[in-house]
C-alpha positions in Angstrom: 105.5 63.2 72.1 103.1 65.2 69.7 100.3 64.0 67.8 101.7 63.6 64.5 99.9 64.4 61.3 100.7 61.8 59.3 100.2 61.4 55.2 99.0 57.9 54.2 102.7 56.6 53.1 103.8 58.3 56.4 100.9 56.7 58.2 101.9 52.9 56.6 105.5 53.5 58.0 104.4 54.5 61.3 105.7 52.4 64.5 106.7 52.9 67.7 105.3 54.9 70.6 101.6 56.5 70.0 102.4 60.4 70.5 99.2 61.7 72.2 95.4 62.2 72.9 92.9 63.3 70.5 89.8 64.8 71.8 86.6 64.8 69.5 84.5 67.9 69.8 85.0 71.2 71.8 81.8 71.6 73.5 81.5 71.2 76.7 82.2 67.7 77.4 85.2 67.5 74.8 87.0 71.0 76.6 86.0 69.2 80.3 88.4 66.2 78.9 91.0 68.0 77.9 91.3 70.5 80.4 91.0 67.5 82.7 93.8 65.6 80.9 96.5 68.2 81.5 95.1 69.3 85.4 95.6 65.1 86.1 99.1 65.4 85.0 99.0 63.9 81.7 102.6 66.1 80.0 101.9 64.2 76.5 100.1 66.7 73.8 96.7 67.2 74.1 95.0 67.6 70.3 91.1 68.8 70.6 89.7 69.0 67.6 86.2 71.0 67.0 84.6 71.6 63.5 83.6 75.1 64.3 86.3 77.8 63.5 85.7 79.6 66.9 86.9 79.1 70.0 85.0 76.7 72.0 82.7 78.1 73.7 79.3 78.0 75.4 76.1 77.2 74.0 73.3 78.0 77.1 73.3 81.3 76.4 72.8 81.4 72.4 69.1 81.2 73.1 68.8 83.4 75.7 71.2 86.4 76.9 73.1 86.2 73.1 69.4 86.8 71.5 68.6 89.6 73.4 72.3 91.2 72.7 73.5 90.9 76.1 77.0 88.4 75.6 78.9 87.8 72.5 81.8 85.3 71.3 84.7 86.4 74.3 82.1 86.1 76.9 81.1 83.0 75.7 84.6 81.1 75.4 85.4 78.6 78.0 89.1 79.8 77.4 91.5 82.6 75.8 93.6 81.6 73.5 96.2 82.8 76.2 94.6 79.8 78.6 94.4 77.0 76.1 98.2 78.2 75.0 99.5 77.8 79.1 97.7 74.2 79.7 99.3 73.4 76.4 96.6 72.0 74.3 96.6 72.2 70.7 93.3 73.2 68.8 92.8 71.9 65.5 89.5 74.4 64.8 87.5 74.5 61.4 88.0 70.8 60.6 86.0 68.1 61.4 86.7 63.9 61.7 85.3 62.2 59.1 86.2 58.5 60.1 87.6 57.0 62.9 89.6 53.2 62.8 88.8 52.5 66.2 91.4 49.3 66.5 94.5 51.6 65.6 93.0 54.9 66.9 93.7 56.8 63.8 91.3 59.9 62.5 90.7 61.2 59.4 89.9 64.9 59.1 87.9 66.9 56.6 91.3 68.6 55.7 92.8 65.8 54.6 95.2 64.9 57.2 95.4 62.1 59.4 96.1 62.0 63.2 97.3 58.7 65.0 96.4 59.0 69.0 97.6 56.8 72.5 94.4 57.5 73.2 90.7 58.8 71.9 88.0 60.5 74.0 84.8 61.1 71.6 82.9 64.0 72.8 80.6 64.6 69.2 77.9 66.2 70.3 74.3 65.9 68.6 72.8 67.2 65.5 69.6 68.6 64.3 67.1 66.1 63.4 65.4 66.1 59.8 62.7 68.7 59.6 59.0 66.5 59.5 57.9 68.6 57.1 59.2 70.2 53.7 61.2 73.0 53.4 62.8 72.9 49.8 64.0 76.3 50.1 65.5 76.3 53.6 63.4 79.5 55.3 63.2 77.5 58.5 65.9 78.3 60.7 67.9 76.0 63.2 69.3 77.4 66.4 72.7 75.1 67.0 75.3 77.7 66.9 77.0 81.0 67.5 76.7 82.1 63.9 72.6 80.9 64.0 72.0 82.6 67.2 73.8 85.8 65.8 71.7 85.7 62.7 68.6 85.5 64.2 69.0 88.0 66.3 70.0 90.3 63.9 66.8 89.2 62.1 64.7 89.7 65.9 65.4 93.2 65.4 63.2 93.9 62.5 60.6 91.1 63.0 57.2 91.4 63.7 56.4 87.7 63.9 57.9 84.5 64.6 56.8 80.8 64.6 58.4 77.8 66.8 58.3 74.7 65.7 58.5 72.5 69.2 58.1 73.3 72.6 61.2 71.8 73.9 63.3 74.1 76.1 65.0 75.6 73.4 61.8 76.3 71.2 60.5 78.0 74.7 63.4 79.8 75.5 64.0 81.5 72.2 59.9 82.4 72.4 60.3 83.9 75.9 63.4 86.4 74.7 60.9 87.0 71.6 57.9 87.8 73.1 60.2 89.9 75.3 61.4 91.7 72.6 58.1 92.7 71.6 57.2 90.1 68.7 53.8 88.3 68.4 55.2 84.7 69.3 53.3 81.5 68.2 54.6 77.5 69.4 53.2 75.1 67.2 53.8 71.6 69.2 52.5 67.9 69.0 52.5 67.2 72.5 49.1 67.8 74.0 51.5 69.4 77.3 54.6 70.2 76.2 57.8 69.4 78.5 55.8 66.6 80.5 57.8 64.0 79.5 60.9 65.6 81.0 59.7 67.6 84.0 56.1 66.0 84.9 52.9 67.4 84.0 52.9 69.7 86.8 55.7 71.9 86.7 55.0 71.9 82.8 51.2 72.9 83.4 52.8 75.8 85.2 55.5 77.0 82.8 53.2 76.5 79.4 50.6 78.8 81.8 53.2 81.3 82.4 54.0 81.7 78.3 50.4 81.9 77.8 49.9 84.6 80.2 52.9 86.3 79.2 51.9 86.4 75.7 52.8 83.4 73.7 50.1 81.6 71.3 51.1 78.5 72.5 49.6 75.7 69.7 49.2 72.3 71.2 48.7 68.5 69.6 49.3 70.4 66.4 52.1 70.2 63.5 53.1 72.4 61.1 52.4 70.8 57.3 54.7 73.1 55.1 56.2 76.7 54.9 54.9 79.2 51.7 56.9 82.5 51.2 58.8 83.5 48.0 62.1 83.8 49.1 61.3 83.9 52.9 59.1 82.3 54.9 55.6 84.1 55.0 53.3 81.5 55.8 53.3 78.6 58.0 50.3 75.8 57.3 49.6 73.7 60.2 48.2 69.9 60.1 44.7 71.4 60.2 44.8 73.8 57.5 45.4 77.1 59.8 47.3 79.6 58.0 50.0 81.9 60.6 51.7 84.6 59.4 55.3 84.5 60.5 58.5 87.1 59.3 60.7 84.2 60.9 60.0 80.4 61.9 62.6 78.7 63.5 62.4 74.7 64.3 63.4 73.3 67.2 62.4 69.6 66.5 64.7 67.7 68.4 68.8 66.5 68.0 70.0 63.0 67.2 73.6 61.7 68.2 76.3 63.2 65.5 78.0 59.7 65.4 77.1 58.8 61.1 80.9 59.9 60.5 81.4 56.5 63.1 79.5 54.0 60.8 82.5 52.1 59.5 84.7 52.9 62.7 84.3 49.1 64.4 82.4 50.7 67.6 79.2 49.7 69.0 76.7 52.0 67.9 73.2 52.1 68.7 71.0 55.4 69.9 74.8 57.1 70.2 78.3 55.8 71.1 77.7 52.3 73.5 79.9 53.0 76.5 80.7 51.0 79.8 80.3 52.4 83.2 83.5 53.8 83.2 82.6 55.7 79.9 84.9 53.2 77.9 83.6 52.1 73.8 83.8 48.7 72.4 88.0 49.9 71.4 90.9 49.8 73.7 91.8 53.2 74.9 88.6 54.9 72.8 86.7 56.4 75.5 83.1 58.7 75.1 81.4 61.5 76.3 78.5 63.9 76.4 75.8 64.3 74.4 76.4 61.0 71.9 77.4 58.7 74.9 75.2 55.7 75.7 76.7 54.4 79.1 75.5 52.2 81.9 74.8 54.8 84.6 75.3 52.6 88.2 73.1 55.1 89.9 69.9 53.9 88.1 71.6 50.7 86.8 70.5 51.8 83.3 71.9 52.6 80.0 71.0 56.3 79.7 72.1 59.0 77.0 71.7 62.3 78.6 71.7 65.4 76.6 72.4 68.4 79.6 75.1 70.3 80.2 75.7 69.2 83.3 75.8 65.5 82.6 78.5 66.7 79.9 81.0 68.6 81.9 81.5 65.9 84.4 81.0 62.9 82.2 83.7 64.4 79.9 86.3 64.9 82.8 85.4 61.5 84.3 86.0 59.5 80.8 89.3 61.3 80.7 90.8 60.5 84.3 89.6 57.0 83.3 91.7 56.6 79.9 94.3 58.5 81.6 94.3 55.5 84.2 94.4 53.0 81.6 97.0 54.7 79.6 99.3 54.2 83.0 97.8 50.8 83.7 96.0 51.5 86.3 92.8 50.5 84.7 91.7 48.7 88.3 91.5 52.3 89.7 88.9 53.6 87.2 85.9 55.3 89.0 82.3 54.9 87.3 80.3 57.8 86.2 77.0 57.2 88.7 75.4 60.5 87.6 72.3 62.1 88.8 71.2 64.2 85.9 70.6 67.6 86.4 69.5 70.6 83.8 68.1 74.0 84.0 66.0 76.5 82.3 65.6 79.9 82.7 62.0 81.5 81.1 60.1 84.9 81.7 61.3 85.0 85.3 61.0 81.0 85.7 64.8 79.0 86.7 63.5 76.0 86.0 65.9 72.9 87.5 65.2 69.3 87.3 67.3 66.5 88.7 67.3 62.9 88.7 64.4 60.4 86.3 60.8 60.4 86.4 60.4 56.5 86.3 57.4 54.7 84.6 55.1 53.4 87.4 56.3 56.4 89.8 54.0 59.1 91.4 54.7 63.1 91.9 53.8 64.8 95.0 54.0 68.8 95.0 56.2 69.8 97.9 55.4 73.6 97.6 53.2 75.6 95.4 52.9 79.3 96.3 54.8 82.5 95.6 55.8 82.3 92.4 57.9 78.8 93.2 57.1 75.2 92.8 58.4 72.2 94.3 57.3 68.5 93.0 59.1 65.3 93.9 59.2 62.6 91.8 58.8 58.3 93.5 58.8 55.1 93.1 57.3 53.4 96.1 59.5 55.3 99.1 62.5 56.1 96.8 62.8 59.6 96.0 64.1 59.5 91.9 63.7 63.0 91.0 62.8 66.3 91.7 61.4 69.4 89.6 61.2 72.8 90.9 60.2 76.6 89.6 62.7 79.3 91.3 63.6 76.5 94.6 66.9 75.7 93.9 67.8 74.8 96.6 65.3 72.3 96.8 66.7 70.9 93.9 70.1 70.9 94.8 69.2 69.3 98.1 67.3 66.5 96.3 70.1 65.2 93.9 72.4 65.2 96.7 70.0 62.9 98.4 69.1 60.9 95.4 73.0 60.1 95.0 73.4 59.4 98.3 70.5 56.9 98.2 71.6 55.7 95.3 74.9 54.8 97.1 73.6 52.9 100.1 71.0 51.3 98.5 71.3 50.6 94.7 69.3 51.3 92.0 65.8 52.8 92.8 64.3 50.6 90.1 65.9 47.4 91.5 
């Protein structure tokens, strides 16, 4: 049966068999969920619904090859319209939820309409978080989407200067295509060594070295106070009264989960959407995903909200089998997600991979240090938890296997 779209008189009249499957959000996690849906066998319609009016597509790339003019939207799309047409999932693009009634799995859309589902899988995503410091006349720029990233790199072309505002991979990626591109490129970050918290403090020693050295006026254990410019931004003032001159600034200050439109919706909430090990919400048949989902991860028995693309793709096909399961009653066949993150970043020359946690009261060892690659391990007394490395990767590929594999024989490295 089809989702139905359903006017509230319609929607009061409605009984009888629930038509279908919504899908939240067509990034990566939300596509991996459908896509797994149909390829599981699942014949019922598939509805995945994305507030952008593109295609879903990839976002890696914006910061990287897109700036530097190298891909555009059709090398970008997970799918044709041709492919989503053939596995016979309907897009509802340029329309966003706006609440969710979690106990009879109906949506509400931005248009207007309303969608009643068998079944739910929320893949939201993040959002920007509020800029900590004034900008009254919006010349900061985010970098979130296609349109942003096509923007600003019309804007790159021009440009002389450019500010960052964070150090994060994002804020270092975009500086490493614009110092490429021939700009004079300043990070302004509050961390004293940017990236440490994620990677360890020596693989991030070694990649803030390599922007220095490649030309980046890399700012640390400073924040930027407020943006002057009439019109555009022109100056950036930083906590200790420095004055940069910058044609562009762009922000890259962190994301939040995008779960406020979930506030009346009857799931747990908390830092994103509270999920089980099997990826399944507080609601019957509402399942999450991605970027917003909070789940209990077996392989570090922790609650952990991962924001990587990786963790994504294979959470978002792994909450999917699992409604799908429950949908046929065969809920005592679900399969947790025991994950070993894993992310990437690729920087002047640098593929930067990191898998697994770097857990408090642990110790790094460098494995390898020479010839342009580095290879640290991350412990916690003879566990191996994690693993960082700088153009290795198979040293990093080799060490989540192991982690997992540990992690299946022998529990939990943190007890």
């Amino acid at each position: 049966m089809p989702v139905e779209r359903l006017s509230a008189g319609e929607l009061e009249q409605h009984v009888g068999d629930r038509p279908g499957i919504c899908v939240v959000g067509g990034s990566v996690a939300g596509t991996a969920a459908a896509q797994a849906l149909r390829t599981k066998g699942y014949d019922g319609e598939i509805r995945l619904i994305e507030s952008e009016a593109q295609l879903p597509y990839d976002r890696p790339p914006l910061s990287k090859q897109v700036l530097q003019g190298g891909l555009d939207l059709p090398a970008l799309q997970f799918q044709s319209t041709a492919d989503w047409s053939r596995l016979g999932i309907t897009l509802s693009l340029g329309a966003s939820v706006t609440e969710l009634d979690s106990g009879q799995r109906v949506l509400r859309l931005s248009d207007g309409s309303e969608l009643r589902a068998s079944g739910v899988v929320l893949a939201p995503g993040t959002e920007s978080r509020p800029l900590p410091f004034p900008d009254e006349q919006a010349r900061v720029r985010r970098l979130r989407t296609l349109e942003d990233a096509l923007v600003l790199r019309g804007s790159l072309r021009t440009a002389r200067s450019i500010v960052l505002v964070g150090a994060g991979f994002i804020g270092l990626e975009v500086a490493a295509t614009a110092v490429r591109l021939g700009l004079d490129v300043t990070v302004v970050e509050l961390l004293p060594l940017p990236l440490a918290p994620a990677i360890g403090e020596v693989a991030a020693q070694r990649v803030c070295a390599a922007h220095r050295d490649g030309g980046v006026t890399l700012l640390t254990s400073r924040s930027v106070a407020e943006v002057r410019g009439d019109g555009r931004v022109s100056t950036v003032v930083l906590d200790d009264g420095r004055a940069i001159e910058a044609d562009i600034v762009v922000a890259g200050v962190g994301v939040r989960p995008a779960t406020g439109w979930l506030a009346g919706s009857g799931l747990e909430l908390g830092d994103g959407i509270e999920a089980d090990a099997y990826c399944r919400t507080s609601a019957d048949l509402v399942y999450a995903a991605g970027d917003a989902a909070r789940w209990h991860n077996p392989a570090f028995g922790a609650r952990m909200r991962v924001e990587h693309w990786s963790t994504a793709r294979e959470q978002g096909a792994t909450a999917a089998a699992n409604l799908l399961g429950e949908l046929r009653g065969q809920g005592a066949a679900r399969t947790p997600f025991t994950h070993v993150p894993y992310f990437w970043s690729d920087q002047l020359g640098m593929k930067i991979q990191h898998v697994g946690r770097i857990l408090a009261g642990g110790r790094s060892e460098v494995e390898h240090d020479g010839d342009g690659a580095l290879f640290v391990t991350h412990r916690l007394g003879d566990r191996l938890t994690g693993a960082t490395t700088v153009n290795r990767p198979r040293d990093a590929m080799l060490s989540r296997r192991r982690i997992s594999e540990e992690c299946e024989r022998l529990g939990p490295p943190n007890g």
